[in-house]
ZAMARGU-4260 file (C-alpha; in steps of 0.2 Angstrom, whole numbers, plus 5000, padded with zeros to 4 digits):
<rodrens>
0) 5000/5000/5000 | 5008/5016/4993 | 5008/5030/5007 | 5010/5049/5006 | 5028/5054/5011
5) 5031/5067/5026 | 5025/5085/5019 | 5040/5095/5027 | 5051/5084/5015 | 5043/5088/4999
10) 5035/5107/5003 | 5047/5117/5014 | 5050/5126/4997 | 5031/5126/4993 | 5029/5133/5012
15) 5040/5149/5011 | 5030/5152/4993 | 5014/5150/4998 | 5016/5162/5012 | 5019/5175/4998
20) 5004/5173/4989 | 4993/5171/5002 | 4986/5189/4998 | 4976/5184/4984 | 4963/5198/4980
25) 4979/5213/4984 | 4990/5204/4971 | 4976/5204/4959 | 4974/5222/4961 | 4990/5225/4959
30) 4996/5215/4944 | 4978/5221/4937 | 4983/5239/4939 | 5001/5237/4929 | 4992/5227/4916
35) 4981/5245/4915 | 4996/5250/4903 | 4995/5235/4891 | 4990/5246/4877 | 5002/5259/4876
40) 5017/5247/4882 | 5016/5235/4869 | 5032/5233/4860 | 5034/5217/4857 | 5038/5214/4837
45) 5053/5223/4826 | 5048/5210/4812 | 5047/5217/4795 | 5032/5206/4788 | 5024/5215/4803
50) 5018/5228/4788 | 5005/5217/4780 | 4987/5214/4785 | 4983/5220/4804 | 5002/5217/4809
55) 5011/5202/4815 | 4996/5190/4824 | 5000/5184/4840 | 4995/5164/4845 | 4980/5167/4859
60) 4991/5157/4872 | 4995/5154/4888 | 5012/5150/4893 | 5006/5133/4895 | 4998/5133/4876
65) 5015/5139/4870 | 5026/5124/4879 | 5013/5111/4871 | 5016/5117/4850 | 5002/5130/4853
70) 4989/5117/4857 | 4973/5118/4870 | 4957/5118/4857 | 4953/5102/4866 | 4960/5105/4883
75) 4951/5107/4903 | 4959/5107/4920 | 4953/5094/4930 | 4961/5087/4946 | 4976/5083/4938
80) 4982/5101/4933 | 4971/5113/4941 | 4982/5128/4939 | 4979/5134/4922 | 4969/5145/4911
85) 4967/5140/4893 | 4963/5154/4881 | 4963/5143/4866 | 4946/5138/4868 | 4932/5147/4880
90) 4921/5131/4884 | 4937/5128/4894 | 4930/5140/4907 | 4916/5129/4912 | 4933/5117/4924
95) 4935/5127/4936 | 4929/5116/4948 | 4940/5107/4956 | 4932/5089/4965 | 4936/5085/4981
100) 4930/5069/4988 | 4918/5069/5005 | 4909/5054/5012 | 4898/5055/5001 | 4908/5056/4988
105) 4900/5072/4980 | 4910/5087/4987 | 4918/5101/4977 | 4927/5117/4977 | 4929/5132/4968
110) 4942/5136/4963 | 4944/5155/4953 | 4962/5157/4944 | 4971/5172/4940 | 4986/5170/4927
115) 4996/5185/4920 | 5011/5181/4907 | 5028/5189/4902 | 5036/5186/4884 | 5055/5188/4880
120) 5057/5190/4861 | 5074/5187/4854 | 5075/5189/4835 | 5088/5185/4820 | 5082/5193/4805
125) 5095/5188/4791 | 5094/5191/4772 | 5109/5189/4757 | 5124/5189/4769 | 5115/5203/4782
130) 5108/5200/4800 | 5101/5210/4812 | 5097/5206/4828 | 5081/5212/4842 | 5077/5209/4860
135) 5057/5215/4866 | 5050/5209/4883 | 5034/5214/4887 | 5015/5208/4897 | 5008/5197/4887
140) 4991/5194/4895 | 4982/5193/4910 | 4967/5182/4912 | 4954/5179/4925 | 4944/5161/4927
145) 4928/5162/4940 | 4918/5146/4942 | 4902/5150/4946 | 4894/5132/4949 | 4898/5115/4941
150) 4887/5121/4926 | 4896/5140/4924 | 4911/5146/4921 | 4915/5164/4919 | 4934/5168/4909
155) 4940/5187/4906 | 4954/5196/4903 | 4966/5206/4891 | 4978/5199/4879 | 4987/5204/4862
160) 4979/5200/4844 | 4994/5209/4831 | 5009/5221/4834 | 5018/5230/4821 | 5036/5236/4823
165) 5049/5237/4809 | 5063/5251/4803 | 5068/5248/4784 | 5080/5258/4777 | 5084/5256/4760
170) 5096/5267/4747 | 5097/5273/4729 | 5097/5285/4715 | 5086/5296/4708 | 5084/5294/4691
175) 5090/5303/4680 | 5079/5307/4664 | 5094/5317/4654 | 5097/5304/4641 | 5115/5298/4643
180) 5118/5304/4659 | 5121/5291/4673 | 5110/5292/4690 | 5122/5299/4704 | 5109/5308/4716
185) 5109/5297/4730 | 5091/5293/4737 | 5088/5286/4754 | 5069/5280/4759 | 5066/5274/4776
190) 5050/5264/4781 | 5044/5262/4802 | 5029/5253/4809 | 5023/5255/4827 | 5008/5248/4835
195) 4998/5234/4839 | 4977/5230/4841 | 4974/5222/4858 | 4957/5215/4864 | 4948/5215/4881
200) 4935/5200/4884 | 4922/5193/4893 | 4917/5174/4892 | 4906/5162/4897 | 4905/5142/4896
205) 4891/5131/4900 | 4890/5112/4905 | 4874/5107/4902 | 4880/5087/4907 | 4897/5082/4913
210) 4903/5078/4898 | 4900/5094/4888 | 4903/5112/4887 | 4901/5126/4876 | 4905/5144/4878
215) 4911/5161/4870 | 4919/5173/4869 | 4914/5194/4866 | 4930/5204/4864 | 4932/5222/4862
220) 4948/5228/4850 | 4955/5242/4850 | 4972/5250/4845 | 4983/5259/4829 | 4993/5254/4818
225) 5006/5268/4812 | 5016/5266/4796 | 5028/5281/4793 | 5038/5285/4773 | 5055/5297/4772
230) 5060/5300/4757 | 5073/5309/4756 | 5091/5316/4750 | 5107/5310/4756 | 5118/5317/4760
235) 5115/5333/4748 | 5113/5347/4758 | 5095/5360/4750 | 5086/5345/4746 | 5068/5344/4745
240) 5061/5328/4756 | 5045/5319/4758 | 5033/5313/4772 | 5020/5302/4773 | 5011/5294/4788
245) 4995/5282/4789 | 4989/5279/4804 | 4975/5268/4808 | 4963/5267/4825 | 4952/5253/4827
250) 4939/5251/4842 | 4927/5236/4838 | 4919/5222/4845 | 4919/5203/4838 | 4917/5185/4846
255) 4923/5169/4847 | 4917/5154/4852 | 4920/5135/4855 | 4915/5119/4862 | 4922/5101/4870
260) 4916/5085/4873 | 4924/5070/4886 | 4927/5053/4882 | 4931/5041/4894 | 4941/5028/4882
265) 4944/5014/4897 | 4944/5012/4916 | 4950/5003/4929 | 4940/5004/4944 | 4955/5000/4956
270) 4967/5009/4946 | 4960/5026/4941 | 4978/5031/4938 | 4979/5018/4922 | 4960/5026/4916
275) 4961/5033/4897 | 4951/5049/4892 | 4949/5060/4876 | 4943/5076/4874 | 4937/5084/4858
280) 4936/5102/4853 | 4933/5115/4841 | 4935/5134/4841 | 4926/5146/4826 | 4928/5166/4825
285) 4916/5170/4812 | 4922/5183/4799 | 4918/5200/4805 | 4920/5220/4799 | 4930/5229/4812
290) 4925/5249/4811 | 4940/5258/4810 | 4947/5276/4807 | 4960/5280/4793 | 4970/5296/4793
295) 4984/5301/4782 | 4997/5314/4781 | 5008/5320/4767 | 5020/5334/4766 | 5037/5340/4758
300) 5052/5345/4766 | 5064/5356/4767 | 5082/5349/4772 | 5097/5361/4777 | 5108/5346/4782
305) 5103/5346/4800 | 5086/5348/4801 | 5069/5347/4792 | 5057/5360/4788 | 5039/5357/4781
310) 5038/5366/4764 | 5019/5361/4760 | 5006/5350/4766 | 5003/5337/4751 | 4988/5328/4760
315) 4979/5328/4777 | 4962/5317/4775 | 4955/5306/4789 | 4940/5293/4783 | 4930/5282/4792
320) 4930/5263/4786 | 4930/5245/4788 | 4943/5230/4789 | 4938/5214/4786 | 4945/5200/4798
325) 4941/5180/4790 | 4935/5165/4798 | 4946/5158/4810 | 4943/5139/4815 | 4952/5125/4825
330) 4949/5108/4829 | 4960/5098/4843 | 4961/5081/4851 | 4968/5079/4869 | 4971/5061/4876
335) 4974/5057/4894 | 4982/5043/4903 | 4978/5046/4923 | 4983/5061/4929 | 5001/5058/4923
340) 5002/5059/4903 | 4992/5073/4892 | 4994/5071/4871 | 4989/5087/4862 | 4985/5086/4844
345) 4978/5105/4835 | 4974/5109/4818 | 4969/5129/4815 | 4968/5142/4799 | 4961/5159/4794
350) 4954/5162/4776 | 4966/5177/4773 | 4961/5178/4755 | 4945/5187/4762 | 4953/5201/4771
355) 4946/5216/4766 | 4955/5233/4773 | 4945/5249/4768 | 4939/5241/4750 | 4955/5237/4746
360) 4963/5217/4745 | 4981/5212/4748 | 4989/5198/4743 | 4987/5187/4759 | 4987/5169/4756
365) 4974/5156/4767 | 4985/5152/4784 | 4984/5136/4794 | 4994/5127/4808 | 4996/5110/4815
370) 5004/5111/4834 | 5005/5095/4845 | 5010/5095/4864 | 5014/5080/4879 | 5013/5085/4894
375) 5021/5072/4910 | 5019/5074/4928 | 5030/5059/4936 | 5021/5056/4953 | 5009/5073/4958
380) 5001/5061/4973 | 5013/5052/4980 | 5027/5060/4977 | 5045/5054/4983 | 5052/5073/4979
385) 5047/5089/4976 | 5052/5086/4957 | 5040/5072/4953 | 5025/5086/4957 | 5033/5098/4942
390) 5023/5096/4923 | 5037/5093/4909 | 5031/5098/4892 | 5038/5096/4875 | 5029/5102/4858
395) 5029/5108/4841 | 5021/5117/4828 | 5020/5118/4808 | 5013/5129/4799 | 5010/5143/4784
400) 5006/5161/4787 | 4996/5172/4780 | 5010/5178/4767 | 5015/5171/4750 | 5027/5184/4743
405) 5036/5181/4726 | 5025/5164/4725 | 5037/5159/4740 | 5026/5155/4755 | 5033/5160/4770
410) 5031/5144/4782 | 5032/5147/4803 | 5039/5132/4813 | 5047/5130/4831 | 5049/5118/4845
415) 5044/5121/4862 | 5048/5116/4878 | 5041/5118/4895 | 5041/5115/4915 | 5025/5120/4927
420) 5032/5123/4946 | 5016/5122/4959 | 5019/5132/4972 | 5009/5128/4989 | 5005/5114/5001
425) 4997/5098/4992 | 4983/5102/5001 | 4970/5110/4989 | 4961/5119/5001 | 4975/5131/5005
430) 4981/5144/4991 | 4991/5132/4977 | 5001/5143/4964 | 5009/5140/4949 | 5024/5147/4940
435) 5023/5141/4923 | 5038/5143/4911 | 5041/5140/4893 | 5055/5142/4878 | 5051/5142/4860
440) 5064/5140/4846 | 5059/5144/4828 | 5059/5152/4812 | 5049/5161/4801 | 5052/5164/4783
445) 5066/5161/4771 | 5081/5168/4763 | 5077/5164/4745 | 5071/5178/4733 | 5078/5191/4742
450) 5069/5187/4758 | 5070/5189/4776 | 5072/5174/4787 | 5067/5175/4804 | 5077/5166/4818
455) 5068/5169/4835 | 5070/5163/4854 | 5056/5166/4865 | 5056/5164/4885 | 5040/5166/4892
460) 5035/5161/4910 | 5018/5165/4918 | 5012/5166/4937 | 4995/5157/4942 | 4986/5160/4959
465) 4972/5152/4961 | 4959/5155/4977 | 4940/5150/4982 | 4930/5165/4979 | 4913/5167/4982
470) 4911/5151/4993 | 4897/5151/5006 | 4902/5155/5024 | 4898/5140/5035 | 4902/5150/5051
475) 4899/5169/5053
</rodrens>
């Protein structure tokens, strides 16, 4: 018969932790209250390919989505991981409770989660012989999970949807009309992008049985995207430059929405930790028109050598208008083994070929990813030392983006690896925590036709606190 080993020898660590995070709601309010910035802080991207469409997308992850290949469509807690909030898929919401056996076998416990995750971005960009290099860390989301009963679940929070950043500089010569005459005025134009569209949203999943959920998502977006043109002379002194910035605010709402259904595959009445599960899911954004206002500004220079000085304003025009976003879908398959093994399999895409931005197409190609993720947790009952509670996880991810430039379709593929660290007693009636960390190695992109390749290292870690709100007091 298999016994628990003492606590102090596997939680002294877990102990000093806990005591940190025993001030639940005041370290909501507090992360909540930096997170107030999101908007205005995000710099997260010096990508060039960050000019087309809305900007570079970002994965709706978790730091525990990322470390499994970007899977989680078909994903839940339950009481073998209760210290994670899956954005992938909103019927996800609905697993907040965590069961807890009484005598009669039917007791329960909710258990609320607040998450908040970090993103270290390391990029190589290399092209014919030239590299550059790029470091942005930034807040990546924060994310609240509320059950309500075993029937409700409530999910909000903010998180990223693109960022645009890029400095292109490129030279050359003006040209020069007189027949004969060789082009010798040296011309420099320099091309930046800043911004990004964030969203804010509000879920909720539904359990109608035990074995099925469904639930959605209403998100507000809102940001600008910012694309600036110099062109100018270099390094003639009395030349005559131009300006030209596009600037694009959007402040919209859309939804999302998804649903999941358990399996159990087979079980063993004396050995639950041999019993096989499946979960299935699927996620759909329905294609939607974002309202969005469009302003540009035009102008010529004056250049002494030193400074700048606006000659005439070519263009100053603001419009209000629409941009298109496609269909987004996804389909996953998780598989379960006791409490111990978790295989993730996800397939997504996005009809790009759709995107519409003010009347206008651009040549975006239909995008899809496949991502698969294992997640193993050596001993979490009865664990020998503390390092048989911790969650390994390995994955990967394959997949096409959005762009096909000089019919060469640029393909995103990485491999990610992951730990999650519980903090807290193994009592689940105290305050358990989880620190969640990740790394994902890739690239994006290829150096053929004159393109840019895209070598990039991302560390991302997360902090999850989970506590029982709104519980019924049994004594006053």
């Amino acid at each position: 018969m298999k016994t628990k080993a003492p606590l102090h020898r596997l939680t002294d660590f877990s102990k000093i932790m806990n005591r940190a995070f025993n001030s639940f709601p005041v370290l909501v309010f507090l992360v909540s209250l930096f997170g107030a910035g999101f908007a205005s802080a995000q710099s997260s991207d010096i990508s060039p390919y960050s000019r087309y469409g809305i900007g570079d997308l970002q994965d709706q992850s978790s730091v525990f989505n990322s470390s499994m290949g970007g899977t989680g469509i078909a994903y839940h807690n339950d009481e073998s991981t209760p210290f994670v909030i899956n954005l992938k898929n909103p019927a996800s919401y609905a697993y907040g409770f965590m069961p807890i056996q009484d005598s009669a076998g039917t007791g329960g416990l909710k258990m609320s989660a607040f998450e908040a995750g970090v993103v270290d971005n390391i990029l190589s960009l290399s092209t014919q012989g030239q590299t550059a290099n790029s470091n942005n860390a930034f807040l990546s989301y924060i994310a609240i999970n509320i059950p309500v009963n075993r029937h409700f679940g409530i999910g909000l929070g903010i998180a990223p949807v693109s960022t645009e950043g890029y400095n292109i500089t490129t030279n050359g010569y003006i040209h020069n009309t007189t027949p004969g005459q060789a082009d010798t005025t040296p011309l420099q134009t320099q091309y930046q992008g800043l911004g990004g569209i964030n969203k804010v949203f509000l879920g909720l999943a539904y359990a109608p049985c035990k074995n099925f959920s469904i639930g959605a998502n209403l998100n507000y977006l809102f940001g600008n995207l910012t694309n600036e043109e110099d062109i100018y002379l270099y390094p003639n002194a009395a030349g005559l430059n131009s300006l030209k910035i596009e600037n694009v605010g959007i402040h919209a709402f859309d939804a999302d929405f998804g649903m999941m259904y358990n399996i159990t595959l087979k079980k063993y009445k004396d050995h639950p930790e041999k019993n096989w599960y499946a979960t299935i899911g699927a996620t759909i954004a329905p294609s939607v028109n974002l309202a969005a206002g469009y302003n540009l500004f035009s102008s010529s220079q004056y250049s002494n050598g030193t400074s700048n000085y606006t000659i005439d304003t070519i263009q100053d025009s603001s419009a209000n208008g629409k941009i298109r976003i496609p269909l987004v879908y996804g389909v996953g398959i998780t598989i379960k083994k006791g409490d111990r093994l978790t295989i993730s399999i996800d397939r997504s895409g996005q009809n790009w070929s759709q995107y519409n931005y003010f009347g206008q197409t651009e040549n975006l190609t239909n995008s899809y990813q496949w991502g698969v993720g294992i997640q193993y947790v050596p001993n979490k009952d009865f664990p020998k030392s503390y390092f048989q509670r911790l969650q390994y996880r390995i994955g990967a991810s394959y997949g096409q983006s959005s762009l096909d430039l000089y019919n060469t379709p640029l393909v995103n593929e990485y491999i990610s690896l992951g730990v999650g660290v519980p903090i807290g007693l193994l009592n689940p009636l105290g305050h358990p925590a989880m620190i969640n960390l990740g790394l994902q190695i890739g690239k994006l992109g290829t150096t053929s036709n004159n393109l840019i390749q895209q070598n990039y290292v991302k560390l991302l870690a997360s902090f999850t606190f989970d506590d029982h709100w709104f519980d019924k007091r049994k004594f006053q």
